[in-house]
Short mmCIF file of the C-alpha atoms (twelve columns), coordinates in Angstrom:
data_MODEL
# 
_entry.id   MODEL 
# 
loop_
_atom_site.group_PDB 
_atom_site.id 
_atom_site.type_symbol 
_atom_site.label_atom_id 
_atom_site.label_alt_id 
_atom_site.label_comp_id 
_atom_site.label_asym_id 
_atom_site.label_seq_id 
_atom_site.Cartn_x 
_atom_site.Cartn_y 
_atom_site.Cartn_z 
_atom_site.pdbx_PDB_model_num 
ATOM 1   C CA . UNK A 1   -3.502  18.438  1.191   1 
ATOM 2   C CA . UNK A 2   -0.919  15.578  1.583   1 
ATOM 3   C CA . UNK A 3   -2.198  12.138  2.426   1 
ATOM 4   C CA . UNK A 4   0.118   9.015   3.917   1 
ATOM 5   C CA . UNK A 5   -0.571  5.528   1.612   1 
ATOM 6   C CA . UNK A 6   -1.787  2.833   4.692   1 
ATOM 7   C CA . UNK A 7   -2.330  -0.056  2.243   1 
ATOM 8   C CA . UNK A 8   -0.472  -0.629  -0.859  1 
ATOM 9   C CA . UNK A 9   -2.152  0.042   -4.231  1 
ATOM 10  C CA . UNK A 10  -1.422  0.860   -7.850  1 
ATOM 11  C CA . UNK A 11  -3.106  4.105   -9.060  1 
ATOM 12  C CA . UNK A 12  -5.258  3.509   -12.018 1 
ATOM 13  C CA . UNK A 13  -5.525  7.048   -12.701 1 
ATOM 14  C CA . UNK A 14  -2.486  8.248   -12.144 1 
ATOM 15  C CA . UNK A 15  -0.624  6.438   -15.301 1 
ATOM 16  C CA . UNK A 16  -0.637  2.950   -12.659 1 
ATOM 17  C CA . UNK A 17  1.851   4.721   -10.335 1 
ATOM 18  C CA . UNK A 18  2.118   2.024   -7.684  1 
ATOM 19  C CA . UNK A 19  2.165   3.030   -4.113  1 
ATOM 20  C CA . UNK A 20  3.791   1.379   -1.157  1 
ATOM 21  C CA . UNK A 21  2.905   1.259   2.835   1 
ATOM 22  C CA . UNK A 22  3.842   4.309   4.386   1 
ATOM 23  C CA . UNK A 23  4.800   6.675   0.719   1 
ATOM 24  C CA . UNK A 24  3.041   10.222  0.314   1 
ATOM 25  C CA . UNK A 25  -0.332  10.166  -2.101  1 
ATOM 26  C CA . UNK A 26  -0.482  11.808  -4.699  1 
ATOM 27  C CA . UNK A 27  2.998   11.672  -5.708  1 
ATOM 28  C CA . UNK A 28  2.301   14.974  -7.737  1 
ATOM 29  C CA . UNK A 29  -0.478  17.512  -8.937  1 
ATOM 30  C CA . UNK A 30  -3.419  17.545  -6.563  1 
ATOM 31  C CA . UNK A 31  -6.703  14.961  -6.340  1 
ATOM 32  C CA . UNK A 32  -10.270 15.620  -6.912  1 
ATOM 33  C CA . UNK A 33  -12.247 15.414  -3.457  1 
ATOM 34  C CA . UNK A 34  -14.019 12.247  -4.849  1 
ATOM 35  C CA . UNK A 35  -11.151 10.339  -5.715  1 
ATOM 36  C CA . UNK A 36  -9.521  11.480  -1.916  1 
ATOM 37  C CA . UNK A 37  -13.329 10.258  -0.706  1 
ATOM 38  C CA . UNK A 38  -12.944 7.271   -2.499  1 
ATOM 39  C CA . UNK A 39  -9.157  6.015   -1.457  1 
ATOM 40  C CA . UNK A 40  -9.849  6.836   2.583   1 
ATOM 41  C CA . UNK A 41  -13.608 4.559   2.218   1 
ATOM 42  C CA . UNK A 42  -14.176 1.060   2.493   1 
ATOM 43  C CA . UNK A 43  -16.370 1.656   -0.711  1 
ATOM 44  C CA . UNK A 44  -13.377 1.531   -2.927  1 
ATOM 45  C CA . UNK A 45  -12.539 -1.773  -5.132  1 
ATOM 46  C CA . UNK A 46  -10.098 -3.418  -2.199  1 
ATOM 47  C CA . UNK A 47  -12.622 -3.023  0.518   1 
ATOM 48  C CA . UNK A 48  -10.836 -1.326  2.741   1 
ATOM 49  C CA . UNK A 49  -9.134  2.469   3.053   1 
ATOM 50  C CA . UNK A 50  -6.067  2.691   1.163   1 
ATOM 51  C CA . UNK A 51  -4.883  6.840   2.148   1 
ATOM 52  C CA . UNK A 52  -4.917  9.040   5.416   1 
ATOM 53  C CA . UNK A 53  -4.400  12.666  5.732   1 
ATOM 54  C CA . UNK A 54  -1.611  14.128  6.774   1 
ATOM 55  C CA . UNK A 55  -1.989  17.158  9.178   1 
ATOM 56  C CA . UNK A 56  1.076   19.041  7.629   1 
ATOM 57  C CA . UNK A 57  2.800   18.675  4.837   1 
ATOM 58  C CA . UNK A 58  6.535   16.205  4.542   1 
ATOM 59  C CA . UNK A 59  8.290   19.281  3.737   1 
ATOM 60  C CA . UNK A 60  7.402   20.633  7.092   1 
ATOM 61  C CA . UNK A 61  8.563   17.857  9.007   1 
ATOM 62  C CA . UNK A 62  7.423   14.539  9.701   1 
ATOM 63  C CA . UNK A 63  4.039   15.864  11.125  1 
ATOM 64  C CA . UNK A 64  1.170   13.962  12.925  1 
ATOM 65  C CA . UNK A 65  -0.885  11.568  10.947  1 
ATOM 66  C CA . UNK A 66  -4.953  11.625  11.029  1 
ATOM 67  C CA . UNK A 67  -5.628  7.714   11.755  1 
ATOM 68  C CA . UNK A 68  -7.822  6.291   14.352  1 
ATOM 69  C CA . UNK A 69  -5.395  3.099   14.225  1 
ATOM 70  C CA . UNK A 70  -2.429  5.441   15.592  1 
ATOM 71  C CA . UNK A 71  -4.944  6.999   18.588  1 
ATOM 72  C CA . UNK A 72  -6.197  3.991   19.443  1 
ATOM 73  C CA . UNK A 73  -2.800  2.583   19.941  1 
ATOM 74  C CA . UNK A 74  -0.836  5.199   21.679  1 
ATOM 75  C CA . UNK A 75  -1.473  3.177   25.041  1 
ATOM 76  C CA . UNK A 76  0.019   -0.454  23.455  1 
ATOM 77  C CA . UNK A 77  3.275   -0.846  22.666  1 
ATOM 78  C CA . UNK A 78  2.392   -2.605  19.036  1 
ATOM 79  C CA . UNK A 79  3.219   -6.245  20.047  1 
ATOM 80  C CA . UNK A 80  0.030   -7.495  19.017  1 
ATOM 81  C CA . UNK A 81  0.897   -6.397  15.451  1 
ATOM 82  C CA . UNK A 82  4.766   -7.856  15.533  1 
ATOM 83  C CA . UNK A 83  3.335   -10.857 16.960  1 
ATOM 84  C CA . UNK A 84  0.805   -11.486 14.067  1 
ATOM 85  C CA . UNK A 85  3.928   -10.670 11.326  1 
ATOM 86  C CA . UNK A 86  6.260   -13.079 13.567  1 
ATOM 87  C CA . UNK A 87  3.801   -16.189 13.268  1 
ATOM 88  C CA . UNK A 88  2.988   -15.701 9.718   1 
ATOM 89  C CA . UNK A 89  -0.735  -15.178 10.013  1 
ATOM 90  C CA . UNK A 90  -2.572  -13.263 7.517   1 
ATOM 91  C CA . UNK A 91  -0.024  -13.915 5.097   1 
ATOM 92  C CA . UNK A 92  -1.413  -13.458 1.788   1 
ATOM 93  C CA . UNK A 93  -0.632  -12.390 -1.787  1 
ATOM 94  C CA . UNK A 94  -1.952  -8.852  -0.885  1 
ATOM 95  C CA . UNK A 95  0.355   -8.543  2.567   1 
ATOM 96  C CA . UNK A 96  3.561   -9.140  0.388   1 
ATOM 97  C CA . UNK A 97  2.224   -6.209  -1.527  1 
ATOM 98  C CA . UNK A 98  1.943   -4.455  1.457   1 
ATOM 99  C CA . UNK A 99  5.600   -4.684  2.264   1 
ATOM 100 C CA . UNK A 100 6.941   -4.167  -1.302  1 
ATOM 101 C CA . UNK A 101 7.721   -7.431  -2.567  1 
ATOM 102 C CA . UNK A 102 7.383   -8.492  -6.057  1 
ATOM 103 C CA . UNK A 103 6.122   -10.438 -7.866  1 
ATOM 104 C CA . UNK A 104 2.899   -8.469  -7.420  1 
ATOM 105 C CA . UNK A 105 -0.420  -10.494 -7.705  1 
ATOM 106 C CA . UNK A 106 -2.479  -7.950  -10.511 1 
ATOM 107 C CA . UNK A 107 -5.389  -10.488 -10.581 1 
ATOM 108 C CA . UNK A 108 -5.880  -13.476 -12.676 1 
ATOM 109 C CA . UNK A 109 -2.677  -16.112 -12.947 1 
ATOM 110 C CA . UNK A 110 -0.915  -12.213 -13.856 1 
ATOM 111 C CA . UNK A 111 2.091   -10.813 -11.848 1 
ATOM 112 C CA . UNK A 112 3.844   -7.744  -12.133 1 
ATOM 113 C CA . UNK A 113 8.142   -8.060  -11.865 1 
ATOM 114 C CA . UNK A 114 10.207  -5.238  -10.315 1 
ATOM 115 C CA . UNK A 115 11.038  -4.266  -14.188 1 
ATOM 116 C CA . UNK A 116 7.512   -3.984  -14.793 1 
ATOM 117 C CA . UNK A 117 7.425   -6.739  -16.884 1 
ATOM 118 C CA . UNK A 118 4.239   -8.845  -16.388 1 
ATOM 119 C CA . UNK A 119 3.995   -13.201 -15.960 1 
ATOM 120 C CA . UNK A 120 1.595   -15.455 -15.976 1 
ATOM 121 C CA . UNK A 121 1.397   -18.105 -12.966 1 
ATOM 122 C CA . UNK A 122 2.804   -17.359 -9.588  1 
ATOM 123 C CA . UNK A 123 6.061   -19.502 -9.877  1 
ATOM 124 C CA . UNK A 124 6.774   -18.266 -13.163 1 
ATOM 125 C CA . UNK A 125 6.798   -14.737 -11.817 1 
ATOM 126 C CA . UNK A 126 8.695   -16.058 -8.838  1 
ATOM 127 C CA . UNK A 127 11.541  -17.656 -10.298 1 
ATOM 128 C CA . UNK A 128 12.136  -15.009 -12.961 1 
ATOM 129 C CA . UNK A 129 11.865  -12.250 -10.013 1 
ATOM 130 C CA . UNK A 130 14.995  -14.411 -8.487  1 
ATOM 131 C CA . UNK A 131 16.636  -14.154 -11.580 1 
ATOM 132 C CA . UNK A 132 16.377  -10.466 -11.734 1 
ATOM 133 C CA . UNK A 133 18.112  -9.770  -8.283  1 
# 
């Protein structure tokens, strides 16, 4: 079964593989049923589901995702979302994770680079992320 990533997270048992908003979980082999449990509950260490299932698989085509968000919105034409991104609210660390942007908040004073490489304090990461593009 093929799953869609809604919330960006780094897999801690799949050798840290980070996964962004919108990429195909698991990136290979297949998942134990608890660990699939786990990522699609609110019981899980962010709070909130990180994975949806997929009804067919990405070879197949781009197939219909399993999410109550994308029912529940097929009558709105997603303006309440742009508008939230547009006036900046609910911008935190975790959000720029969300859309892919390093430095990475790992927890602590600790960010994670687009090398990998790992800083401590957040302007320390930021400046030396600059430096890297």
């Amino acid at each position: 079964m093929t799953y869609r990533v809604i919330r960006a997270f780094r897999d801690k048992e799949n050798d840290h593989h980070t996964y962004k908003k919108g990429d195909v979980f698991p990136v290979s082999g297949e998942e134990s049923e608890e660990r699939i449990e786990y990522l699609m509950s609110p019981d899980n260490k962010l709070g909130e589901p990180v994975i949806e299932k997929l009804n067919q698989a990405p070879e197949e085509g781009l197939g219909e995702w399993d999410s109550q968000e994308n029912s529940s919105n097929t009558e709105s034409d997603g303006n309440e979302e742009n508008a939230k991104e547009d006036s900046g609210e609910g911008e935190s660390d975790t959000d720029s994770e969300d859309k892919g942007e390093f430095p990475i908040h790992t927890g602590g004073a600790w960010f994670e680079l687009s090398n990998g490489e790992k800083i401590q304090g957040k302007e320390e990461a930021v400046q030396a992320e600059e430096e890297l593009k």
